[in-house]
MOPAC internal coordinates of N, CA, C and O (Angstrom, degrees):
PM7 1SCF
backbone

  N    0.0000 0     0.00 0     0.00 0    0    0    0
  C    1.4502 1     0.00 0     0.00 0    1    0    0
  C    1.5227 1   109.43 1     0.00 0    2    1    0
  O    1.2310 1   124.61 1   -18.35 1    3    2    1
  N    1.0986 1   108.76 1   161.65 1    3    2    1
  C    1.7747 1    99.29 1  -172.62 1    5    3    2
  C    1.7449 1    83.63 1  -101.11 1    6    5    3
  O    1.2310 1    96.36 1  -158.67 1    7    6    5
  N    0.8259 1   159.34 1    21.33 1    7    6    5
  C    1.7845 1   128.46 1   130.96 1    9    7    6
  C    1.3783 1    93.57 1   -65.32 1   10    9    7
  O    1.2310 1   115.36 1   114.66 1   11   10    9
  N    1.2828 1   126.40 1   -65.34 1   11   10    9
  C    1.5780 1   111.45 1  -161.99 1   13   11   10
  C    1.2639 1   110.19 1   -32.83 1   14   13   11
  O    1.2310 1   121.35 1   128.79 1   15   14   13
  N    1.4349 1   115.02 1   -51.21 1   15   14   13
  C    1.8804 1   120.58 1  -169.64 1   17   15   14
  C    1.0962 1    97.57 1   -69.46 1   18   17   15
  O    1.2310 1   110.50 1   163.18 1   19   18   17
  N    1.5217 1   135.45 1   -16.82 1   19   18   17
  C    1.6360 1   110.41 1  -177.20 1   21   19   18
  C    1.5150 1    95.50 1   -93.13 1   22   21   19
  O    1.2310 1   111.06 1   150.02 1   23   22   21
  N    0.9126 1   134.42 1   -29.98 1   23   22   21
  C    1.5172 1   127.69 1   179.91 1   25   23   22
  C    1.5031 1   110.77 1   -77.82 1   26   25   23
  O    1.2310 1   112.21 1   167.61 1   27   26   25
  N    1.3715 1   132.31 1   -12.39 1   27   26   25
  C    1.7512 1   126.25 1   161.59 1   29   27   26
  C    0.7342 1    86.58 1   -71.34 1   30   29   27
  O    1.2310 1   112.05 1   110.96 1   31   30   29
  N    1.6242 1   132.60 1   -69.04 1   31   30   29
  C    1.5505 1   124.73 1  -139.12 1   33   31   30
  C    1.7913 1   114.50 1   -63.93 1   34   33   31
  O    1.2310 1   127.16 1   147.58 1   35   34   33
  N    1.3211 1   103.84 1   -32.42 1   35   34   33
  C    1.6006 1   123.91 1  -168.63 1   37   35   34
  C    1.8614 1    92.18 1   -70.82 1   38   37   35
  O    1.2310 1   119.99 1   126.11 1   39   38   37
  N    1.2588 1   117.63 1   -53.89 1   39   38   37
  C    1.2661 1   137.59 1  -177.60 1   41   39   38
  C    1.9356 1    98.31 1   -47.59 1   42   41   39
  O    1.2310 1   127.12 1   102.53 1   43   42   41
  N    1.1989 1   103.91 1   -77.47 1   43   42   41
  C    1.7065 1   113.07 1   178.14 1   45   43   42
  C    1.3622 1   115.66 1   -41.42 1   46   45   43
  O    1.2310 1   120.65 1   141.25 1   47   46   45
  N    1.5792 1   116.36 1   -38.75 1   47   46   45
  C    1.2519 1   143.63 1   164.79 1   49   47   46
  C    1.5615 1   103.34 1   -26.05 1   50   49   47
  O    1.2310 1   131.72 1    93.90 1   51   50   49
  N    1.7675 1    94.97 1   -86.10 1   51   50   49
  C    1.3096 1   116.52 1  -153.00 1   53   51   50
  C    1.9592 1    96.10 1   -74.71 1   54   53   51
  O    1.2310 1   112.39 1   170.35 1   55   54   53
  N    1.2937 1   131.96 1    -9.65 1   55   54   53
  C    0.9234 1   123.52 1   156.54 1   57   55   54
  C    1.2590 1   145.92 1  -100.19 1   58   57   55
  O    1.2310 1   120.23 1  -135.53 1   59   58   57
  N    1.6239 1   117.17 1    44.47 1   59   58   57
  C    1.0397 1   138.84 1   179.93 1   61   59   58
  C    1.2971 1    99.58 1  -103.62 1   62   61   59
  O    1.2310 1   124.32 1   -38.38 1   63   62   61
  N    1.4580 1   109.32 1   141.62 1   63   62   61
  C    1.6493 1   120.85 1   165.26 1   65   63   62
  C    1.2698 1   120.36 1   -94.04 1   66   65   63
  O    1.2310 1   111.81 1   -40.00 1   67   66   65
  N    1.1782 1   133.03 1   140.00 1   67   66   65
  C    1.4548 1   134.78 1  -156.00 1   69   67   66
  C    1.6304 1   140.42 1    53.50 1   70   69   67
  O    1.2310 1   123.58 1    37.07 1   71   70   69
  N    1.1144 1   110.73 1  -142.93 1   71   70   69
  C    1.5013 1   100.69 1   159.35 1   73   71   70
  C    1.4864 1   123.49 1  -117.67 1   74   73   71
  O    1.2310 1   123.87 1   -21.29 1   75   74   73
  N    1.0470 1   110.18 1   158.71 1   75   74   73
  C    1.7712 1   123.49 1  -152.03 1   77   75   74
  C    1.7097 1   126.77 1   170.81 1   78   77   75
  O    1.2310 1   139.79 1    22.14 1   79   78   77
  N    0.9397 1    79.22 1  -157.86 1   79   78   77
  C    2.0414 1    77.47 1  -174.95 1   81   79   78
  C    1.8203 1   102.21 1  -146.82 1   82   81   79
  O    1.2310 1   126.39 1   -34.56 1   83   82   81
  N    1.2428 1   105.31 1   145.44 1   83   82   81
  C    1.4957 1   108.66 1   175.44 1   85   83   82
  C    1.3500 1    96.18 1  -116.48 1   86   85   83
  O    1.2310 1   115.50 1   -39.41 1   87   86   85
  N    1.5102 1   126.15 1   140.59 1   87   86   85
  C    1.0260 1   142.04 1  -138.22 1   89   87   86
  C    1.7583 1    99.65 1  -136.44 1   90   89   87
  O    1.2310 1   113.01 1   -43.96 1   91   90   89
  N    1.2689 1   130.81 1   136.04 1   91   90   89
  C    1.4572 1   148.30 1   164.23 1   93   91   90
  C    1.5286 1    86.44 1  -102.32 1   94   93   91
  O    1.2310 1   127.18 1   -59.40 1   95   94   93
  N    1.5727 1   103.79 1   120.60 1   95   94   93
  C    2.0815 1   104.04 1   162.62 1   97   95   94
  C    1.1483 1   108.73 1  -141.78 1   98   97   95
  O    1.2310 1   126.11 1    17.03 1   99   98   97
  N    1.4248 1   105.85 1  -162.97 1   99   98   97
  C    1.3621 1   106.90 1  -171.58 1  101   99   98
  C    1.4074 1    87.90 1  -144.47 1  102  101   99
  O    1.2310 1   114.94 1   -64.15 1  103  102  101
  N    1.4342 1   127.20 1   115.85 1  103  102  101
  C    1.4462 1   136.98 1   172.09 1  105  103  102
  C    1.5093 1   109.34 1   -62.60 1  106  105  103
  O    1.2310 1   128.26 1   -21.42 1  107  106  105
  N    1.7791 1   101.70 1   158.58 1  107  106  105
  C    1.6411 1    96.77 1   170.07 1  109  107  106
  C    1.4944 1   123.89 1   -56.11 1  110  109  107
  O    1.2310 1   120.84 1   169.44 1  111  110  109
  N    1.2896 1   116.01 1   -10.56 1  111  110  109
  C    1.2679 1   106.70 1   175.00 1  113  111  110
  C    2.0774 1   114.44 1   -98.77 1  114  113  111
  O    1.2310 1   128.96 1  -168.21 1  115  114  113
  N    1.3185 1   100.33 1    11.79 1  115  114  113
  C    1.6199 1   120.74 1   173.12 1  117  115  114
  C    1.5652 1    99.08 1    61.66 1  118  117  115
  O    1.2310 1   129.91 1  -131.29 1  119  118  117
  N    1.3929 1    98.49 1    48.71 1  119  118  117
  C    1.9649 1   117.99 1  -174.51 1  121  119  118
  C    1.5624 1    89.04 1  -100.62 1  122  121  119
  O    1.2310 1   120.07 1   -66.79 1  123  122  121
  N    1.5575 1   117.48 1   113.21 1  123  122  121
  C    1.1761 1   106.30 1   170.43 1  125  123  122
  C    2.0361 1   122.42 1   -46.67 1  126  125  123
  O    1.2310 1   117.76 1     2.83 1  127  126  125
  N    1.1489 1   121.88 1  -177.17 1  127  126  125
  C    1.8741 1   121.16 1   167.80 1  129  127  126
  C    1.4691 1    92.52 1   170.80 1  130  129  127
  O    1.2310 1   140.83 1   -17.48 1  131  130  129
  N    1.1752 1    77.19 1   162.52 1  131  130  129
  C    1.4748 1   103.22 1  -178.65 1  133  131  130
  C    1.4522 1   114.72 1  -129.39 1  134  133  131
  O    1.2310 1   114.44 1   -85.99 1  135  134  133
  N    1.5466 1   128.13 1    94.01 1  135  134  133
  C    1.0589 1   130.66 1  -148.07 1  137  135  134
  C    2.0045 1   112.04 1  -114.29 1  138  137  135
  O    1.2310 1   110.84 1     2.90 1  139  138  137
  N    0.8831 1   134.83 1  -177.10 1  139  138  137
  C    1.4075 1   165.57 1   179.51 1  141  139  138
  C    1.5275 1   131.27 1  -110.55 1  142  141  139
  O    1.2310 1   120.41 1  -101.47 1  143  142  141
  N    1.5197 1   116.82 1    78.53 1  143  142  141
  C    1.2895 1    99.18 1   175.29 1  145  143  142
  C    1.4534 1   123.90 1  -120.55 1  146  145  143
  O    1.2310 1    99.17 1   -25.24 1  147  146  145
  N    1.2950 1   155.09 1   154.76 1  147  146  145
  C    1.7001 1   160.46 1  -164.05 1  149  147  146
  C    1.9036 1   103.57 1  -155.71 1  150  149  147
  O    1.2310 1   134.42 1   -36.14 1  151  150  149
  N    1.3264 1    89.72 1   143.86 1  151  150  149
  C    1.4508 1   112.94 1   172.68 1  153  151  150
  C    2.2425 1   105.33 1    64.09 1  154  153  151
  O    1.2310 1   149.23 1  -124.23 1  155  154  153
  N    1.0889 1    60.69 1    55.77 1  155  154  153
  C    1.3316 1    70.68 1   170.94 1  157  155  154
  C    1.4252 1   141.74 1    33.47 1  158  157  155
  O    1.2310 1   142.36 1  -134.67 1  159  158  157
  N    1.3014 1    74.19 1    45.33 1  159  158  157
  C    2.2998 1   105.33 1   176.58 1  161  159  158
  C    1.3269 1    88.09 1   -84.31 1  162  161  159
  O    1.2310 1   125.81 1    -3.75 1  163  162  161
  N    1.4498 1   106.44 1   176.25 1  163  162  161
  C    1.4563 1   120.92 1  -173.88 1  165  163  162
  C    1.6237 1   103.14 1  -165.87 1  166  165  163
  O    1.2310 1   113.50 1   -68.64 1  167  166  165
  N    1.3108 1   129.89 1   111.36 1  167  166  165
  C    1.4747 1   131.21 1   147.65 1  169  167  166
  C    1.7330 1   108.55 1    39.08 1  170  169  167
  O    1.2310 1   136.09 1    97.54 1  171  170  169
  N    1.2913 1    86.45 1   -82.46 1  171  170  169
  C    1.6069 1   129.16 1  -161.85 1  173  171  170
  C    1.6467 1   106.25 1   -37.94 1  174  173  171
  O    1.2310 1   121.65 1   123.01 1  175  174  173
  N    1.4536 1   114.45 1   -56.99 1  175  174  173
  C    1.3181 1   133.49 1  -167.57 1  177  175  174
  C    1.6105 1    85.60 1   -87.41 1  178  177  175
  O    1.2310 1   111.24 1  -145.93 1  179  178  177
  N    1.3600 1   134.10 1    34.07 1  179  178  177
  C    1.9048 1   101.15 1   157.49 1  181  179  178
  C    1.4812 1    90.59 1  -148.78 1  182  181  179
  O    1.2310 1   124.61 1  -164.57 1  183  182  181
  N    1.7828 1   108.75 1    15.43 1  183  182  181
  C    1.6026 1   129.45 1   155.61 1  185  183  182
  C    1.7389 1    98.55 1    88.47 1  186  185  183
  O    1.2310 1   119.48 1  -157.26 1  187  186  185
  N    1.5026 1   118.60 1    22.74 1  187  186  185
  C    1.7445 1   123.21 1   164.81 1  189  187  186
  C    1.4043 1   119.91 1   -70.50 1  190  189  187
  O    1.2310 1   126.04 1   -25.15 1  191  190  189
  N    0.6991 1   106.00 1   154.85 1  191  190  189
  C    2.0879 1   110.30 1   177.72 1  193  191  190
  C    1.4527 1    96.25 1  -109.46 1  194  193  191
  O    1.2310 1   117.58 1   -76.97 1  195  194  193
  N    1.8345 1   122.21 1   103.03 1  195  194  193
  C    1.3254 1   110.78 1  -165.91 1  197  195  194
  C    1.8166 1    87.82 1   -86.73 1  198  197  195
  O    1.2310 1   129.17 1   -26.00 1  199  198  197
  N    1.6155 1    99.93 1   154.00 1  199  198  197
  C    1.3696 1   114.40 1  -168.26 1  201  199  198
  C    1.7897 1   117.03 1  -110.87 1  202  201  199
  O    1.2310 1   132.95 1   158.16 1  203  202  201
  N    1.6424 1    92.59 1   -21.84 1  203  202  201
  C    1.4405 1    91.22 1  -169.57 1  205  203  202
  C    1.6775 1    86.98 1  -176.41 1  206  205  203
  O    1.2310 1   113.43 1   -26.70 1  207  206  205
  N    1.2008 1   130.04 1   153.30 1  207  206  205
  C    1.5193 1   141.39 1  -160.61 1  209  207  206
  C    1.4921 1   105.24 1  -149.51 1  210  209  207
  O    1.2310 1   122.06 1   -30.06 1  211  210  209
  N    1.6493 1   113.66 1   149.94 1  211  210  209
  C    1.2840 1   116.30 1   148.69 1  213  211  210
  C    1.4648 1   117.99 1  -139.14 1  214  213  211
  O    1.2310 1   120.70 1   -40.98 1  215  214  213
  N    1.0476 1   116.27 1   139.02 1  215  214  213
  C    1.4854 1   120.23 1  -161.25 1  217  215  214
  C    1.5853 1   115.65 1   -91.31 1  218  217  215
  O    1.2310 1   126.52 1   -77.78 1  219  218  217
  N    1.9688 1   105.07 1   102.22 1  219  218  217
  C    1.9104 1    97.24 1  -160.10 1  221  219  218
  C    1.7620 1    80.15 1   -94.44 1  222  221  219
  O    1.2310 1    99.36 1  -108.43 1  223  222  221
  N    1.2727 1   154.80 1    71.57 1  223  222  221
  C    1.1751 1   148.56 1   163.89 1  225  223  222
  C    1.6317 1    98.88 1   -91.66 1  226  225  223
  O    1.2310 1   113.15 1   -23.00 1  227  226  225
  N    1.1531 1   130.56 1   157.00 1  227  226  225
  C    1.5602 1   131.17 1   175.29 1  229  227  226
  C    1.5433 1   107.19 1   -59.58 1  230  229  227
  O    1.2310 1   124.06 1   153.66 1  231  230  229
  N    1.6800 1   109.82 1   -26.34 1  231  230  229
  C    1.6190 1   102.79 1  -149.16 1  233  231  230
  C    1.4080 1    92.79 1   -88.43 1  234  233  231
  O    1.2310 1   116.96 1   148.91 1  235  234  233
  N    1.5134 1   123.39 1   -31.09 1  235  234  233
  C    1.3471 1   115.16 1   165.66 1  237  235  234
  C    1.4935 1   139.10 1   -49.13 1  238  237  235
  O    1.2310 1   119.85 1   155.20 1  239  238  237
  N    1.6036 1   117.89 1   -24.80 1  239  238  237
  C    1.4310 1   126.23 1  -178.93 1  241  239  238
  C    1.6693 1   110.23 1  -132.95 1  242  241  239
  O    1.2310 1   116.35 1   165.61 1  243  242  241
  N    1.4902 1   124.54 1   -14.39 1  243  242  241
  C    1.2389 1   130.40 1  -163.22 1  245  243  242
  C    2.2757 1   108.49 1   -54.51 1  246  245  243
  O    1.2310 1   134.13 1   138.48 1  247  246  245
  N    1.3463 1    90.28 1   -41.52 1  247  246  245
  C    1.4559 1   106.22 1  -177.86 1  249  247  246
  C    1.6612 1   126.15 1   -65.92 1  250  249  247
  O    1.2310 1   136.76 1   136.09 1  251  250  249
  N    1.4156 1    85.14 1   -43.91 1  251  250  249
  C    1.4679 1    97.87 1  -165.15 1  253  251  250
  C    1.8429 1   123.60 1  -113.22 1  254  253  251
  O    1.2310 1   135.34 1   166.40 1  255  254  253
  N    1.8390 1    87.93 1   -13.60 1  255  254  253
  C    1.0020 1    92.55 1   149.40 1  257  255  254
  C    1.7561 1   144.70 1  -138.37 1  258  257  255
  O    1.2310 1   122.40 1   -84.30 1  259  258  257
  N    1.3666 1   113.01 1    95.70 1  259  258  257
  C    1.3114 1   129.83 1  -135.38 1  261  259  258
  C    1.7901 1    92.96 1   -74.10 1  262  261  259
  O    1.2310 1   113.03 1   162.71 1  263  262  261
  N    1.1681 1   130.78 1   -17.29 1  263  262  261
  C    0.9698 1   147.41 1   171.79 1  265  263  262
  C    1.8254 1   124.38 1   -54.55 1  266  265  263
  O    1.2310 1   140.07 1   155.43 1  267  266  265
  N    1.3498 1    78.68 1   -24.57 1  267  266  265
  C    2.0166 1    99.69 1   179.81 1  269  267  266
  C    1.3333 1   118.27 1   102.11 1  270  269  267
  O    1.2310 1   120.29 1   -26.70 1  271  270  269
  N    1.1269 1   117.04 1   153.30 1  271  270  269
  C    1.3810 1   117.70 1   165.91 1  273  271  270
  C    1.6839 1   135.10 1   -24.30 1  274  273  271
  O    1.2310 1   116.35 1   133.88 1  275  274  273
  N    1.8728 1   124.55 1   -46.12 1  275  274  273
  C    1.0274 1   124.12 1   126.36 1  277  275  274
  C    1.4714 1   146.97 1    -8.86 1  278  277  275
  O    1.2310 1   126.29 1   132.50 1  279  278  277
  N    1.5410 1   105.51 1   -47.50 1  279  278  277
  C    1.7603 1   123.80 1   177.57 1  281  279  278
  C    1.2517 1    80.45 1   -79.60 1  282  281  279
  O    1.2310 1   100.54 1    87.41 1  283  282  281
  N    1.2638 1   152.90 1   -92.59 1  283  282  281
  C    1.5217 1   155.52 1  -153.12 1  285  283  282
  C    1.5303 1   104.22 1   -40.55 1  286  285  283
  O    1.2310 1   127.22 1   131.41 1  287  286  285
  N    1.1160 1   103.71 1   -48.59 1  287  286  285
  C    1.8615 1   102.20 1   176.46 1  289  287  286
  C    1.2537 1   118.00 1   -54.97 1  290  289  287
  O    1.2310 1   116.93 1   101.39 1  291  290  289
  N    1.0558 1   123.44 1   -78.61 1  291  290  289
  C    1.6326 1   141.52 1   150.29 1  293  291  290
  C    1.6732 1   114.16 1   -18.46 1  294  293  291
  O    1.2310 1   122.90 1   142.48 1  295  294  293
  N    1.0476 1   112.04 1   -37.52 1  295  294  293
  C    1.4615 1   109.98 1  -177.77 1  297  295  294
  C    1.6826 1   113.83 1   -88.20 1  298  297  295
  O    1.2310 1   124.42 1   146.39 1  299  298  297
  N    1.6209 1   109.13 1   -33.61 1  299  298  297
  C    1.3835 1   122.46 1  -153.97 1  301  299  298
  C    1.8862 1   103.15 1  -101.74 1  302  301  299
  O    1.2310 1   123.60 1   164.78 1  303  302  301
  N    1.3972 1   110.71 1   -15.22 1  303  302  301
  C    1.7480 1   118.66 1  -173.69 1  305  303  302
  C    1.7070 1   108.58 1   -84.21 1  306  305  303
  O    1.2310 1   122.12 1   160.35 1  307  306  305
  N    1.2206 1   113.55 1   -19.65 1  307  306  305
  C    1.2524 1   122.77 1  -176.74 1  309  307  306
  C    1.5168 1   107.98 1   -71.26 1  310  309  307
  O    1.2310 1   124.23 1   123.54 1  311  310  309
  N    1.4694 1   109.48 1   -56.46 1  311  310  309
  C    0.8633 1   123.05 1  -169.08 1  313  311  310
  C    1.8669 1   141.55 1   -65.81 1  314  313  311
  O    1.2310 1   139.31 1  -173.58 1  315  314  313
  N    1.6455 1    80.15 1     6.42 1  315  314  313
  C    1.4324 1    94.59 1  -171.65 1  317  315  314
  C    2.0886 1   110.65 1   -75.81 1  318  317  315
  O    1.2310 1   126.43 1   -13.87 1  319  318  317
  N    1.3502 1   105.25 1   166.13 1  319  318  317
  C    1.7534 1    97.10 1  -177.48 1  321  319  318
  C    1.4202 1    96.50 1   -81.77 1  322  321  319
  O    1.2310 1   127.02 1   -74.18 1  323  322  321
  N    1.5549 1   104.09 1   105.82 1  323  322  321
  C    1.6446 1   106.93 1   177.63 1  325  323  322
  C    1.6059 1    99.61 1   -70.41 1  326  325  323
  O    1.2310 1   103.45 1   140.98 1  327  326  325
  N    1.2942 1   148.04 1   -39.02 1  327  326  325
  C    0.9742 1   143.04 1   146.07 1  329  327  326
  C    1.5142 1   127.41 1     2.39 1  330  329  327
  O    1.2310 1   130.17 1    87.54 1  331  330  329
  N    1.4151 1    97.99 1   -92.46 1  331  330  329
  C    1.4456 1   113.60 1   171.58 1  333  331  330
  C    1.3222 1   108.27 1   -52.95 1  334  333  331
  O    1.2310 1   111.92 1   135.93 1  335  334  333
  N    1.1881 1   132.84 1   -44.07 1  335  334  333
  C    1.7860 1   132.50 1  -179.70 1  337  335  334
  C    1.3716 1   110.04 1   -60.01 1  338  337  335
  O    1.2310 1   123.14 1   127.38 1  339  338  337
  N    1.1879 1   111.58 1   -52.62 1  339  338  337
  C    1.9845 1   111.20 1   168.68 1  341  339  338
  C    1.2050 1   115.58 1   -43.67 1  342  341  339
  O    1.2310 1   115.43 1   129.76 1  343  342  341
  N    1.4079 1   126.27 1   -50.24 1  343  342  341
  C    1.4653 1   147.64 1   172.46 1  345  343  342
  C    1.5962 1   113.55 1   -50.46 1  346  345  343
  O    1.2310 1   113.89 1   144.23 1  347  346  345
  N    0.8209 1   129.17 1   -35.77 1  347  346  345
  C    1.5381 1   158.43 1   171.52 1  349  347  346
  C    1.7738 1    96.16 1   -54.84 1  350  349  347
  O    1.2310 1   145.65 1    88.23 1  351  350  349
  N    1.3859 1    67.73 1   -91.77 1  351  350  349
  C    2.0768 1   108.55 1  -172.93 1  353  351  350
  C    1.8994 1    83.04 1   -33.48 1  354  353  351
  O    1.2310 1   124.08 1    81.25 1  355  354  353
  N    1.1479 1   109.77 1   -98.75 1  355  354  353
  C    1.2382 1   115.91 1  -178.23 1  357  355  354
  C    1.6138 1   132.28 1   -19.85 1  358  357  355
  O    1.2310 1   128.16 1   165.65 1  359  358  357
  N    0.9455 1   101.89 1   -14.35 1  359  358  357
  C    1.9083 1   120.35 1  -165.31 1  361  359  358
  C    1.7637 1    93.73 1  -107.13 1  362  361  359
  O    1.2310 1   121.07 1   169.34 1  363  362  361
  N    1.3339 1   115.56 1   -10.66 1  363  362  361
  C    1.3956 1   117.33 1  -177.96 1  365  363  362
  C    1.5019 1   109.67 1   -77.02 1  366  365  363
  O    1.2310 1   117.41 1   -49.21 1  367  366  365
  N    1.5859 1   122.54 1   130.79 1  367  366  365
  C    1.5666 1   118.70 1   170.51 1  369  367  366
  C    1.1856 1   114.59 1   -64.60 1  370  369  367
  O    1.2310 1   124.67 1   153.15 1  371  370  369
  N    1.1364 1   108.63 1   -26.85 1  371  370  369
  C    1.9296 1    87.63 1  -175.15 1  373  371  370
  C    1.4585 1    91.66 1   -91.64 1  374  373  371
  O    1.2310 1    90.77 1   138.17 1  375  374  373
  N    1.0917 1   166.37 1   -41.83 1  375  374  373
  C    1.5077 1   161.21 1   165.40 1  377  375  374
  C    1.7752 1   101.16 1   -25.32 1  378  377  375
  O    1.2310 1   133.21 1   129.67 1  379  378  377
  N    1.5181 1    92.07 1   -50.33 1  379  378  377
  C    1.3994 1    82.44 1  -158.55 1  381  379  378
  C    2.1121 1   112.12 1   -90.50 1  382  381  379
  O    1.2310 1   129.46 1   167.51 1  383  382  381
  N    1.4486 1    99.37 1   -12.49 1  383  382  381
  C    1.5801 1   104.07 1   153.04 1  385  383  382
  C    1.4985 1   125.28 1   -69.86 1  386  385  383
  O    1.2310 1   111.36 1   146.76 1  387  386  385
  N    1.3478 1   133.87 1   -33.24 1  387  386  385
  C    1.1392 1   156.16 1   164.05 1  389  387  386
  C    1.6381 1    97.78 1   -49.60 1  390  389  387
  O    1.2310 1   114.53 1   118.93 1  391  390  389
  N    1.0414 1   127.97 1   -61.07 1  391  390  389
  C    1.7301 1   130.95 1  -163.44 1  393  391  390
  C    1.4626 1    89.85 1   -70.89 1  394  393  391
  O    1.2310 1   115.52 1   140.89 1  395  394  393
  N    0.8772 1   126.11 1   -39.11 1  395  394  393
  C    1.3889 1   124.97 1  -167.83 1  397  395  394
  C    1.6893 1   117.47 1   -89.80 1  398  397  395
  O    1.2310 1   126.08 1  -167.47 1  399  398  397
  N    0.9682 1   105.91 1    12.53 1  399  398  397
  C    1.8626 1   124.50 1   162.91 1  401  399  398
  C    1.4287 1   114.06 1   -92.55 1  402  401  399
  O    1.2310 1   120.10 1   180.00 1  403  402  401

């Protein structure tokens, strides 16, 4: 269900150390994940199809959200186009071999 995916992703989110990005991809095998990246890795270079991003850098939440990094999580996971993400999610072969078991 996409609450579930907003609550991994929010979850993976809030358990990252430092600053970085949590990543929606699509593995070489087009296996959805929800991954972890810092210092300026990217999807791309470990051959993922990034799908959807959130940006844990300070400069992204430091201002606006005085609350901490957490308040930014919580505020910013909701907000994604659950729509378009189903559409995604759904368009995936192994998603869509899996339903069909």
């Amino acid at each position: 269900s996409f609450d579930g995916f907003v609550d991994r992703f929010a979850s993976r989110a809030r358990a990252l150390w430092g600053s970085g990005w949590t990543w929606l991809v699509l593995d070489g095998s087009l296996t959805p994940r929800v991954v972890n990246s810092f210092a300026g890795c990217h999807p791309l270079s470990a051959g993922m199809t990034p799908i959807l991003a959130i940006d844990l850098w300070e400069h992204a939440w430091v201002l606006d959200y005085p609350g901490g990094r957490d308040a930014y999580v919580r505020a910013r996971c909701p907000t994604y186009p659950a729509s378009k993400l189903e559409d995604v999610l759904r368009s995936s072969p192994t998603l869509r071999s899996q339903r069909a078991h």
